[in-house]
C-alpha positions as CSV (number, residue, x, y, z in Angstrom):
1,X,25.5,-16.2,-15.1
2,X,23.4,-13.0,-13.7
3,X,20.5,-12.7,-13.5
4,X,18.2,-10.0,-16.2
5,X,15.9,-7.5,-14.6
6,X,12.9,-6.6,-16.8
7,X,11.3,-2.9,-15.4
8,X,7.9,-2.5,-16.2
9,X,7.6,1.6,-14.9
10,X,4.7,3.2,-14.1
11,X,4.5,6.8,-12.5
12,X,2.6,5.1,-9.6
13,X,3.6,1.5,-9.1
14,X,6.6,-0.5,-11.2
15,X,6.4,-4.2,-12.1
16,X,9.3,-6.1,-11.7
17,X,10.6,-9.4,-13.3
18,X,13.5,-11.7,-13.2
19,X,15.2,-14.4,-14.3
20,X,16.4,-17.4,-13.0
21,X,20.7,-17.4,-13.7
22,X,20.6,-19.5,-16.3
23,X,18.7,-17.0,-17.9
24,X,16.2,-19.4,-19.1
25,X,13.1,-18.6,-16.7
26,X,11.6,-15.2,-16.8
27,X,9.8,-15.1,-13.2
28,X,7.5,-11.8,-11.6
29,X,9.5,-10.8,-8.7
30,X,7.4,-8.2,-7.4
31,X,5.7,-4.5,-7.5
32,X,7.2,-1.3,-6.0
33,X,5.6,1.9,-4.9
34,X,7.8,3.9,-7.6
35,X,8.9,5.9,-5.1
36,X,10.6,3.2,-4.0
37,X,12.3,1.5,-7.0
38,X,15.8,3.0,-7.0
39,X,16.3,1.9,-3.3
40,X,14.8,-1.9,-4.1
41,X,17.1,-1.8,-7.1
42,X,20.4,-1.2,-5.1
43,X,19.1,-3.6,-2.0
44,X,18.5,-6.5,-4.9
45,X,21.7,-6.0,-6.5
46,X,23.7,-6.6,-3.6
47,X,22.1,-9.6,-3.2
48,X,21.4,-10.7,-6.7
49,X,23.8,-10.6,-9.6
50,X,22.1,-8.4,-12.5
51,X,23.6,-8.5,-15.7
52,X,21.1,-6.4,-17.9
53,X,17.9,-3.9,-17.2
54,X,15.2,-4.5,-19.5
55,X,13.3,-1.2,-19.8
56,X,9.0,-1.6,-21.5
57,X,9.2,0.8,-24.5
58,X,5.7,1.8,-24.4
59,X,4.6,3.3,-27.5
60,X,1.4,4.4,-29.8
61,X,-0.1,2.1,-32.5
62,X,1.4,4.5,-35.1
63,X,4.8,3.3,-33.5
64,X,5.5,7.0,-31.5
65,X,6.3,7.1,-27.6
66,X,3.5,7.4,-25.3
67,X,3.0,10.3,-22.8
68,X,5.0,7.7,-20.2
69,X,8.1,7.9,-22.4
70,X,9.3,10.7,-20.6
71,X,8.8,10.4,-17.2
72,X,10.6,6.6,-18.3
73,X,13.5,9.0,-20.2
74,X,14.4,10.5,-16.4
75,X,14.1,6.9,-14.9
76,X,16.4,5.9,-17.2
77,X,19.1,8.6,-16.6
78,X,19.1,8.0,-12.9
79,X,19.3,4.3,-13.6
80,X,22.3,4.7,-15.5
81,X,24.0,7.0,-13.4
82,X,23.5,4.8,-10.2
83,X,24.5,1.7,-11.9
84,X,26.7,2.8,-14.7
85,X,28.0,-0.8,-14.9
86,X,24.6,-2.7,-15.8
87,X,23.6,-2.0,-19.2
88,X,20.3,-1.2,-20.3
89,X,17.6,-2.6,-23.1
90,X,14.6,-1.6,-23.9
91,X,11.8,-3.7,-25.2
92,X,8.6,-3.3,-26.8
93,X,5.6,-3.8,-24.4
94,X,2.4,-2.4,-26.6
95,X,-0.3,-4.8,-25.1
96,X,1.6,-6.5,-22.2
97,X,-1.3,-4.6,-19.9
98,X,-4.2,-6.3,-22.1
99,X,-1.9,-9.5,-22.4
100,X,-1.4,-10.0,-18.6
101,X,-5.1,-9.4,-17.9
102,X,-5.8,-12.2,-20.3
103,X,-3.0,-14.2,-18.2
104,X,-5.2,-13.5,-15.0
105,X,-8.6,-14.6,-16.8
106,X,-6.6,-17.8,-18.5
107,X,-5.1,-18.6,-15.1
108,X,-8.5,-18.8,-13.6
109,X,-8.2,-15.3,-10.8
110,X,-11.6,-14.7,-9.5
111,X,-12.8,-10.8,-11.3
112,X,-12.0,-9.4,-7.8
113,X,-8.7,-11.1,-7.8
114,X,-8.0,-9.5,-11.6
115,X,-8.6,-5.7,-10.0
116,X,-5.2,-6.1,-8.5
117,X,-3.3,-3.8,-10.5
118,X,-0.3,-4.7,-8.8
119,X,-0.1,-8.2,-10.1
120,X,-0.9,-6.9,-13.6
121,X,2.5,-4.6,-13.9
122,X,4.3,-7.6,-12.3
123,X,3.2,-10.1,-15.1
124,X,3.3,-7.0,-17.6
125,X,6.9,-6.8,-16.1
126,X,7.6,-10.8,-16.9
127,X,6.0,-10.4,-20.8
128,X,8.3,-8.2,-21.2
129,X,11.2,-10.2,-20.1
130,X,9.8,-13.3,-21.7
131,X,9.6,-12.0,-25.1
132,X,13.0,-10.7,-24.9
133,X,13.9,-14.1,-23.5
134,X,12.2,-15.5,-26.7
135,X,14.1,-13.2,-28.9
136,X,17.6,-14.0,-28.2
């Protein structure tokens, strides 16, 4: 089996998540400089087997898109014209910011250690991917 990519996009820095090929284990890879996401994204998928892009859907309490929603939109159509053969999901990820903080606190990261914004898109990133995981 491939592997599933979860993308959690930000205009500044993009968390990124896999899963093990059995699909079983969803696992923060890494985050990119969003600059550089496109040219990560074709260096991992020569190594790495990707079956499926899992896109965060951020959106508004009432349920509408969030200002992000369009630079994500433009992501999206690049993605999908420079990998037209990976299909792509999206996924809900209200609160997967607040929910990966609380992950840092739980886990026991020191309050300097939690400023890392970095790590929280990258376990944002593997929320996302989980509760996908989860629903399937």
């Amino acid at each position: 089996m491939a592997r599933i990519l979860a993308i959690d996009y930000g205009t500044r820095r993009t968390g990124i998540a896999v899963t093990d090929e059995l699909q079983i284990i969803a696992s923060g890879l890494t985050t990119v400089d969003t600059k550089q996401l496109l040219p990560f994204l074709k260096e991992y998928t020569t190594k790495e087997q990707v079956e499926l892009f899992l896109i965060g859907e951020p959106k508004q309490m009432d349920n509408t898109a969030s200002e992000s929603e369009f630079y994500i939109q433009k992501f999206i159509e690049v993605l999908e014209k420079e990998f037209s053969s990976i299909p792509i999901k999206r996924v809900d990820e209200r609160f997967t910011s607040k929910m990966a903080f609380q992950t840092m606190i739980d886990s026991g990261l020191k309050k300097n250690q939690r400023k890392n914004k970095a790590l929280v898109d990258e376990i944002s990133a593997t929320l996302i991917l989980q509760s996908y995981l989860y629903s399937k």
